[in-house]
C-alpha positions as CSV (number, residue, x, y, z in Angstrom):
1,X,89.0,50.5,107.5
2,X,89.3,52.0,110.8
3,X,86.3,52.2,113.6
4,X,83.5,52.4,111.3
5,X,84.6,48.7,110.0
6,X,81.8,46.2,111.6
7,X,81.2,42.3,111.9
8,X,81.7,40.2,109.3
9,X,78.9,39.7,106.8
10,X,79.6,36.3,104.9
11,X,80.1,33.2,106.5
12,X,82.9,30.7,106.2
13,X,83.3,27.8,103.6
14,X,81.3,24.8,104.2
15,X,83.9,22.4,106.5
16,X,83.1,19.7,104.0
17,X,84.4,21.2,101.0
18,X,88.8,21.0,101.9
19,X,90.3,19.9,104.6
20,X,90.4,23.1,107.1
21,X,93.2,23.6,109.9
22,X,92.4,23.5,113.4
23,X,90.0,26.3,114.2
24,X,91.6,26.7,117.7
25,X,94.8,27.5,116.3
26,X,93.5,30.3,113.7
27,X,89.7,30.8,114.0
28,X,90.1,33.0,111.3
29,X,92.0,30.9,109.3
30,X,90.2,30.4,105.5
31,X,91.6,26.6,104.5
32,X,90.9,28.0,100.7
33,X,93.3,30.8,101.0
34,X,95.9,30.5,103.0
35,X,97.9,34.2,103.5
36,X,101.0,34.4,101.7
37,X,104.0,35.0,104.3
38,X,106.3,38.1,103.5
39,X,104.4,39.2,100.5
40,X,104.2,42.9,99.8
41,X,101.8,45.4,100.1
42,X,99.2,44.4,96.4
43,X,99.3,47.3,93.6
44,X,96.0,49.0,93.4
45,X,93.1,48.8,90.4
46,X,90.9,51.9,90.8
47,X,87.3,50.7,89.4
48,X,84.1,51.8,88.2
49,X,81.0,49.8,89.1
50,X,78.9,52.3,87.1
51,X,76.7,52.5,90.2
52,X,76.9,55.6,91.1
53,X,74.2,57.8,89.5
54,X,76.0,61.1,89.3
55,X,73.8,62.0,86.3
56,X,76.0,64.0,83.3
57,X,79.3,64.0,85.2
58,X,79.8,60.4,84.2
59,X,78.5,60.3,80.4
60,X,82.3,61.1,78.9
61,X,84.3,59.7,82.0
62,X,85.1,57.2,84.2
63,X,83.7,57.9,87.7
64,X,87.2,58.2,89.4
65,X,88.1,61.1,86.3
66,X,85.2,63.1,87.8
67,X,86.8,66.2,89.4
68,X,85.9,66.3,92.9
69,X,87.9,69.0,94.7
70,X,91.3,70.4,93.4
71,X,92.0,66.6,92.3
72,X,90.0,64.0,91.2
73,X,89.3,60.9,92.8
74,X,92.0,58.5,91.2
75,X,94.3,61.2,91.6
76,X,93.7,61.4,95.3
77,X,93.6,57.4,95.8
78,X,96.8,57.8,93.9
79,X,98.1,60.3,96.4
80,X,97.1,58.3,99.6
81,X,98.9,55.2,98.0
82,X,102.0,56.5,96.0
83,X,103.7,54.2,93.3
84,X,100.7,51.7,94.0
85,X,98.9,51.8,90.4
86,X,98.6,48.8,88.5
87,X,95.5,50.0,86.4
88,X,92.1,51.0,86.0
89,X,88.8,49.3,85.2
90,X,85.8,50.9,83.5
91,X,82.7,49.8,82.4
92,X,83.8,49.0,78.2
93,X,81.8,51.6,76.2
94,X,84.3,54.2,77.9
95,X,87.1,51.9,77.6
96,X,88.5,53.8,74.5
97,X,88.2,57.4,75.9
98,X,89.6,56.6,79.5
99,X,92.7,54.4,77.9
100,X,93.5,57.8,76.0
101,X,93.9,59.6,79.1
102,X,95.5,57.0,81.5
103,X,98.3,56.6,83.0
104,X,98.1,52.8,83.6
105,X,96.3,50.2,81.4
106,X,93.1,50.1,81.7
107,X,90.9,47.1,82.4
108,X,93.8,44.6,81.8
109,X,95.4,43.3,85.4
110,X,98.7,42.9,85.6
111,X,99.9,39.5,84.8
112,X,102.6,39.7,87.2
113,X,100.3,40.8,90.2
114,X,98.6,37.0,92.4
115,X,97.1,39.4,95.0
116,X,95.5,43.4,93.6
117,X,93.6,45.7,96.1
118,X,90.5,47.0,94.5
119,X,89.6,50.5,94.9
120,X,86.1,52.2,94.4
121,X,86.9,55.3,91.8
122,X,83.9,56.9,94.1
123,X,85.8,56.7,97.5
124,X,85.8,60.5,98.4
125,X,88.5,60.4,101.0
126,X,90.6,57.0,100.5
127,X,92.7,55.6,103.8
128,X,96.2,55.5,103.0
129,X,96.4,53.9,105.9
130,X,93.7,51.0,104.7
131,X,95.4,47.3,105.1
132,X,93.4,44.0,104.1
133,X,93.9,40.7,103.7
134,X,93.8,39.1,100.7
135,X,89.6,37.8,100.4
136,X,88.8,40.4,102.1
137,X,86.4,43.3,101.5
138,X,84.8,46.3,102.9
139,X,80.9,47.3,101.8
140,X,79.7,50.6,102.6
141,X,76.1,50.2,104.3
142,X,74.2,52.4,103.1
143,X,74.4,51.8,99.4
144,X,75.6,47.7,99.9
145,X,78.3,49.0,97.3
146,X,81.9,47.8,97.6
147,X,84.8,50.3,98.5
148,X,87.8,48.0,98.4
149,X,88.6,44.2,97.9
150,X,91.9,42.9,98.5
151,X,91.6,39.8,95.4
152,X,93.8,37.1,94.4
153,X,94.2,37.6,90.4
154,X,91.0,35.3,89.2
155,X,88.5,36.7,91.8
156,X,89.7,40.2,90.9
157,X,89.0,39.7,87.2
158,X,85.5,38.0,88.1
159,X,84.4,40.7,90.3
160,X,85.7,43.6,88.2
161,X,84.1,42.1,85.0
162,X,80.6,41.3,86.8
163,X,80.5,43.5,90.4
164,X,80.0,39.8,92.0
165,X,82.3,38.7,95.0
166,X,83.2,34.5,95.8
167,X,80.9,33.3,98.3
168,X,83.9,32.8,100.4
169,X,85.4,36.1,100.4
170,X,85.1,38.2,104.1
171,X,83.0,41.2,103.6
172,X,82.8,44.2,106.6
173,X,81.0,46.8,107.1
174,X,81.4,50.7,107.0
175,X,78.8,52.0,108.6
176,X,79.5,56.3,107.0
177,X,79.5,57.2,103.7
178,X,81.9,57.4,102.4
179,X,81.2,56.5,98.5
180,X,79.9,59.5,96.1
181,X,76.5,58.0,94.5
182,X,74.9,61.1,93.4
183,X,76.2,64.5,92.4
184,X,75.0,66.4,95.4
185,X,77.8,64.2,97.1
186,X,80.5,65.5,95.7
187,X,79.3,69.2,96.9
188,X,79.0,68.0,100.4
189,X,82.3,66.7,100.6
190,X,83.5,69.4,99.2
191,X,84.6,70.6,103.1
192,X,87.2,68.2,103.2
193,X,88.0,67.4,99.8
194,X,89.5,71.1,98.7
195,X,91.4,72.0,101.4
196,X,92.8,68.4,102.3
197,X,94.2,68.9,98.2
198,X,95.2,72.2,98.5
199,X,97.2,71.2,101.9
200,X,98.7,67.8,100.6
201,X,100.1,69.9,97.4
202,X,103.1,71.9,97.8
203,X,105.3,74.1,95.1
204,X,109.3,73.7,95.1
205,X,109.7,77.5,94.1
206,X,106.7,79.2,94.4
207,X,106.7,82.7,93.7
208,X,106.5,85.1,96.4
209,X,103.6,87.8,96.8
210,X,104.5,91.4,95.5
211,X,103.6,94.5,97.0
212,X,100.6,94.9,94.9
213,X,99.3,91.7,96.0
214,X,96.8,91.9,99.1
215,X,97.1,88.9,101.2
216,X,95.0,88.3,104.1
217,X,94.1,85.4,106.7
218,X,97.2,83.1,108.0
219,X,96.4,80.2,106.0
220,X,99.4,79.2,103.0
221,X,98.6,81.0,100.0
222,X,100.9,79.2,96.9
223,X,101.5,80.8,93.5
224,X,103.4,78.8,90.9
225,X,106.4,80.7,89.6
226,X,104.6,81.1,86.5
227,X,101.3,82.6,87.0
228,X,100.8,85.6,86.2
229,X,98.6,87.7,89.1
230,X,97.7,91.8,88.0
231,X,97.8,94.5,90.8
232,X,95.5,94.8,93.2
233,X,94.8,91.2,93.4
234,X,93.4,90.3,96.9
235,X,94.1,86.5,98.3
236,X,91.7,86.2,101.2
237,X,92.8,83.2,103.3
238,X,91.4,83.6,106.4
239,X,89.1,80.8,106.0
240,X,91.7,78.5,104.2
241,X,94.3,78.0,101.9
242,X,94.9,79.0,97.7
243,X,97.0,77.5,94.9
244,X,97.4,79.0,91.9
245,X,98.7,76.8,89.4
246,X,101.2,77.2,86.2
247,X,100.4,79.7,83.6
248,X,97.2,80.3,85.6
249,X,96.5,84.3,84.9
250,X,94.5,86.7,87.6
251,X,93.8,90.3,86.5
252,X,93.6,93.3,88.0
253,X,91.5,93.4,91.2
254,X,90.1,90.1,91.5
255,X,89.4,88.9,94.8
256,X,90.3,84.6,95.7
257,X,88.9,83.7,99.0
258,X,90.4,80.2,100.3
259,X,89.8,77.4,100.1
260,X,90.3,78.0,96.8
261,X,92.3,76.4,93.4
262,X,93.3,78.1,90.3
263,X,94.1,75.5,87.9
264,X,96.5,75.2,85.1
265,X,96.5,78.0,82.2
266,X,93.5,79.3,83.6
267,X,92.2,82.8,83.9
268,X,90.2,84.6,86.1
269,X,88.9,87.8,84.8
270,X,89.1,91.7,86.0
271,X,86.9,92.0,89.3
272,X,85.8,88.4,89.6
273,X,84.8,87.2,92.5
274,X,86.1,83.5,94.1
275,X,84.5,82.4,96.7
276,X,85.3,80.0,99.7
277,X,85.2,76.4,98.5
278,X,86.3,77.1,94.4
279,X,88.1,74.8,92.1
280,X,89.1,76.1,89.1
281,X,89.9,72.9,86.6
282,X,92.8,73.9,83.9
283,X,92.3,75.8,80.9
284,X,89.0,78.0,82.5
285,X,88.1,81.8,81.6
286,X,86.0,83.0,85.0
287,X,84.3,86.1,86.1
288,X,81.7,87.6,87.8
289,X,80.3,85.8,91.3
290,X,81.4,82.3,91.8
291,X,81.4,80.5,95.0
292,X,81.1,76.5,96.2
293,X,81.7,75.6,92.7
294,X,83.9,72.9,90.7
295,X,85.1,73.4,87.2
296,X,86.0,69.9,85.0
297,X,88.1,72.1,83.0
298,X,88.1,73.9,79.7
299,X,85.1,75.8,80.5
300,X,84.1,79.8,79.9
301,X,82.4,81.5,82.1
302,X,84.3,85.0,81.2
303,X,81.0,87.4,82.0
304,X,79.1,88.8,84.6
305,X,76.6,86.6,87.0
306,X,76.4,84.6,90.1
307,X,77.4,80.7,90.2
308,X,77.2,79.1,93.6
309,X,77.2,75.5,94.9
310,X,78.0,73.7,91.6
311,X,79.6,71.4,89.0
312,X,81.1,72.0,85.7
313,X,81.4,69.6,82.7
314,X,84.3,70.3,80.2
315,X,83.9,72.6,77.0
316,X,81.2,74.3,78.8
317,X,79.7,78.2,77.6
318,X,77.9,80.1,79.8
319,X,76.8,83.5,77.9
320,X,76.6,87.0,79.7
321,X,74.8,87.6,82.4
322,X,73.6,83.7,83.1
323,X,73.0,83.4,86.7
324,X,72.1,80.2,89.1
325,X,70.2,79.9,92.4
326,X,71.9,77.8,95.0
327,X,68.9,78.5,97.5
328,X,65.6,78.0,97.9
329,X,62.7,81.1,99.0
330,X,61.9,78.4,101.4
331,X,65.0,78.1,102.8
332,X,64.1,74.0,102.4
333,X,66.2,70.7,101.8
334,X,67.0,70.8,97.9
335,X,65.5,67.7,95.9
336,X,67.0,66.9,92.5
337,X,66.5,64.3,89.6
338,X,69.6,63.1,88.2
339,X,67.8,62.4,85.0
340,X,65.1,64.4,83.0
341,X,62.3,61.1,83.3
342,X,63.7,59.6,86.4
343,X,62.6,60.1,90.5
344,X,63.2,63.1,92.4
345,X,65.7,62.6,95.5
346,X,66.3,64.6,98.6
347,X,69.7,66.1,98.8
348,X,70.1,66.8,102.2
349,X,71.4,70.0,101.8
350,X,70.0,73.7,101.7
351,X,72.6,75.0,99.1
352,X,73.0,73.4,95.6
353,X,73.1,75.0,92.6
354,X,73.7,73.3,89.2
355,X,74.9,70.3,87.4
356,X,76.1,71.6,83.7
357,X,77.3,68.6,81.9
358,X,79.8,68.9,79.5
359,X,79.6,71.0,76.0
360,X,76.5,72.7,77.4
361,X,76.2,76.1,76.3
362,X,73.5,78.7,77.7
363,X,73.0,82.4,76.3
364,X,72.6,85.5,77.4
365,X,70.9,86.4,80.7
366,X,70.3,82.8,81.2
367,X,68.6,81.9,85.0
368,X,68.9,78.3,86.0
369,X,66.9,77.5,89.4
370,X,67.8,75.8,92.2
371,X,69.3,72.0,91.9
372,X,68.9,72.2,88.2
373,X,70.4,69.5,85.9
374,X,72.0,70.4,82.5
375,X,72.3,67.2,80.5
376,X,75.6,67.0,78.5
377,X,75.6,68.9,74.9
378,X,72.2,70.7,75.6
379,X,71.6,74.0,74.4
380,X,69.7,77.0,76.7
381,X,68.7,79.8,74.7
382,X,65.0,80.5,76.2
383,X,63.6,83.9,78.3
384,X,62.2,81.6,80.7
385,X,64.3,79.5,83.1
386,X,64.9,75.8,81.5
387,X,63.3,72.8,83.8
388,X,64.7,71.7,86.6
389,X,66.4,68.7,84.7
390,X,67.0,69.1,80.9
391,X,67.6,66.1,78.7
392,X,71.0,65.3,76.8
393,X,71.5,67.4,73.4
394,X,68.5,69.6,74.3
395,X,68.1,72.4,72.2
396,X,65.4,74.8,73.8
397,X,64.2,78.3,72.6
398,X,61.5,80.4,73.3
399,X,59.8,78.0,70.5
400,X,60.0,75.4,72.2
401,X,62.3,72.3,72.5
402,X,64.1,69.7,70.2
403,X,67.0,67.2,69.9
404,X,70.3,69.0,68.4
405,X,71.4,67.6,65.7
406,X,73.9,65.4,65.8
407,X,76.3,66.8,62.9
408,X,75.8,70.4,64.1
409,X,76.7,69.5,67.5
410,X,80.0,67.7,66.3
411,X,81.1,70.7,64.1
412,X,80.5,73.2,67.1
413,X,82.4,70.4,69.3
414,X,85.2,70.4,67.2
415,X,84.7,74.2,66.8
416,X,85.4,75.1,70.5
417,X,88.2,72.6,71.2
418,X,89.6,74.3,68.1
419,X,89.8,77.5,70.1
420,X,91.8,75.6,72.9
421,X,94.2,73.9,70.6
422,X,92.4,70.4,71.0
423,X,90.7,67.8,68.6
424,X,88.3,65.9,69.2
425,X,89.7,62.2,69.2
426,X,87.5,59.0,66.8
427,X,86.7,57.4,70.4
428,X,85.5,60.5,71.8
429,X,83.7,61.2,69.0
430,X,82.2,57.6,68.6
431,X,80.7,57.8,72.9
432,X,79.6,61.6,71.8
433,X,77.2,59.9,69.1
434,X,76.6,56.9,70.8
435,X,75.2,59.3,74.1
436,X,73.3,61.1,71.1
437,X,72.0,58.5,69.9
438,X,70.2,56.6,73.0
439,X,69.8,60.3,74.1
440,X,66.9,60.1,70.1
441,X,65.7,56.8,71.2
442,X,67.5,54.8,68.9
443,X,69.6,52.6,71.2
444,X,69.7,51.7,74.6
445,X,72.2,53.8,76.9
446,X,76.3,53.1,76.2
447,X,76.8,52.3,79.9
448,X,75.3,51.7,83.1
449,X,74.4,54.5,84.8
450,X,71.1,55.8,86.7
451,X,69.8,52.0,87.8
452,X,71.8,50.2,90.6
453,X,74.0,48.5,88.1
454,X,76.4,45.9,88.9
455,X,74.9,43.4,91.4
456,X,77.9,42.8,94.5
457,X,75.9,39.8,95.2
458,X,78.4,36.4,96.1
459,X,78.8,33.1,93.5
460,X,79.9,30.0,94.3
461,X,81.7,27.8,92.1
């Protein structure tokens, strides 16, 4: 776990329990689990505790699905550990979506693994490097939530299936953060997160700038083969590096400033503006001012107006002319609530803009203030700036505010995937209306999120 790794916090077994070797031959010896000579390197389950509160970003997907630069988190755990994934684990009501879009089974473990390292699907910048022992584990400080556990196969399924560890296993401490808990975290890692993707990815035949193309700055600028850039483009990378992904299209005279990602069949409009720190998901239409700002993917935001120092949910809409603040008059520390009845919390940071969940749509001339949250399928269409945090399924007017209803947000779901040659699947559409319907009142939330949920608290046999 490197330096920041401290003392450890659980003690060993009681002596009485086993017969222990001599402690002045292996003080560190544990008589329960002896290590296993020669064994290789354990296959990794990235997990979900659903403790992070990270508000909408986590209502259709699994923590470690959350885009959080140019990759996701699983994708960069799977990056620093190649050819390691044995699976994921989830909390179960997203069971059903997340198995749809894995590439590993999800929360089965591999009958064939004795031993599995545990990964935290929140871990912003995983170690490649990281090595434990098996009954080990590492707890950030902080938050006293786990970020990896080396586990024999029983342990594993105990602690993945309650967030509990055995008494006996050897917990240290990490004294940084290091663990994404609330959505303002993933913008303030965003400094290392986008350009460390952008720099670990690299195209076998990219396409080499034209003469119409305006490159600036020293830092790699790589086009796929396939995208299709309009003259008069200008790639700024004197403050770090681009990628422009396949099919992605740029038209005439937009300006990309690195760090900066273009994603897959994406567009970005005549005269847009992309600022430092941008992540363009796949399947986006862009324009106007964006800057310090992540798209999920399969969002518009085709029109005019400024976006800075934000997140973007899938099959999002902004209308014309809607335009965020990412600063305060004040110049003062942002605070933010995660959800529309919970506590306020201090960022830490001067510049954040907006949360939009995903299938929000907002009309014309929309302004949404500083740290505002958009709760997933709301609906802005109000002369007035919406609250500071709206409520799922929202749909506000200049009349006032109600609940959408559930059957014409489904037939404008379906409606926009439509446009983007997708459907929406029977599990995706089963978590829509179970969000919708603990979003009325009628049930209890579909998963854990905005409490501390799962307890990492030891048992004992």
């Amino acid at each position: 776990a490197g330096s920041d790794a401290g003392t450890d916090a659980a003690a060993d077994p009681d002596a009485d329990a086993g017969t222990a070797p001599d402690p002045d031959a292996n003080p560190d010896a544990d008589p329960y689990n002896p290590p296993m000579p020669h064994a290789p390197a354990p296959r990794t389950i990235i997990f979900d505790d659903g403790r992070g509160q990270l508000g909408p970003m986590t209502d259709l997907r699994a923590a470690f699905e959350v885009r959080t630069g140019m990759f996701t988190t699983a994708e960069r755990i799977q990056a620093a550990r190649p050819k390691m994934l044995a699976g994921y684990w989830v909390p179960t009501p997203l069971r059903a979506v997340v198995a749809e879009r894995a590439n590993a089974p999800v929360n089965e473990l591999p009958a064939s693994e004795e031993v599995v390292l545990c990964l935290n699907g929140r871990w912003a910048m995983p170690d490649g490097t990281l090595q434990l022992e098996a009954n080990h584990a590492i707890q950030e400080e902080a938050t006293g939530h786990i970020v990896a556990a080396c586990l024999r196969r029983a342990d594993a399924a105990y602690f993945l299936e309650t967030g509990q560890l055995h008494e006996r296993a050897r917990i240290k401490t990490l004294h940084k953060r290091v663990l994404y808990k609330y959505p303002w975290d993933v913008l303030a890692f965003m400094k290392e997160t986008v350009p460390h993707d952008i720099l670990s990815e690299r195209l076998v035949d990219a396409r080499v700038a034209s003469p119409d193309m305006t490159v600036v700055g020293r830092h790699p600028v790589e086009l796929h083969r396939t995208a299709s850039v309009g003259p008069h483009v200008v790639f700024d990378a004197s403050q770090g590096p681009i990628f422009v992904h396949e099919d992605a299209q740029l038209r005439p005279g937009c300006v990309i400033c690195g760090p900066a990602s273009i994603g897959r069949g994406s567009t970005v409009v005549d005269r847009a503006l992309i600022k430092a720190y941008t992540v363009i998901g796949p399947v986006c239409k862009v324009g106007g001012e964006v800057g310090g700002t992540i798209f999920q993917g399969y969002a518009n935001k085709g029109h005019e107006g400024h976006l800075g120092d934000s997140w973007v949910g899938e099959w999002v809409n902004l209308g014309a002319g809607t335009t965020n603040s990412n600063l305060l008059n004040t110049y003062g520390e942002v605070s933010m609530r995660t959800e529309s009845d919970g506590p306020r919390h201090r960022t830490g940071l001067v510049f954040v803009g907006a949360v939009i969940g995903d299938h929000v749509k907002t009309a014309i001339g929309t302004r949404i203030m500083t740290g505002t949250v958009l709760g997933t399928g709301s609906m802005i269409a109000s002369t007035a700036p919406p609250p500071a945090s709206v409520r799922r399924f929202a749909w506000r007017t200049d009349e006032g505010e109600r609940l959408y209803r559930v059957e014409k947000f489904r037939d404008a779901m379906r409606t926009m995937m439509s446009r983007r040659d997708r459907t929406p699947t029977p599990a995706q559409i089963e978590l829509m209306e179970s969000l919708h319907a603990s979003s009325s009142g009628a049930t209890s939330p579909p998963h854990p999120r905005g409490a501390e949920g799962l307890p990492t608290s030891v048992r004992a046999d």
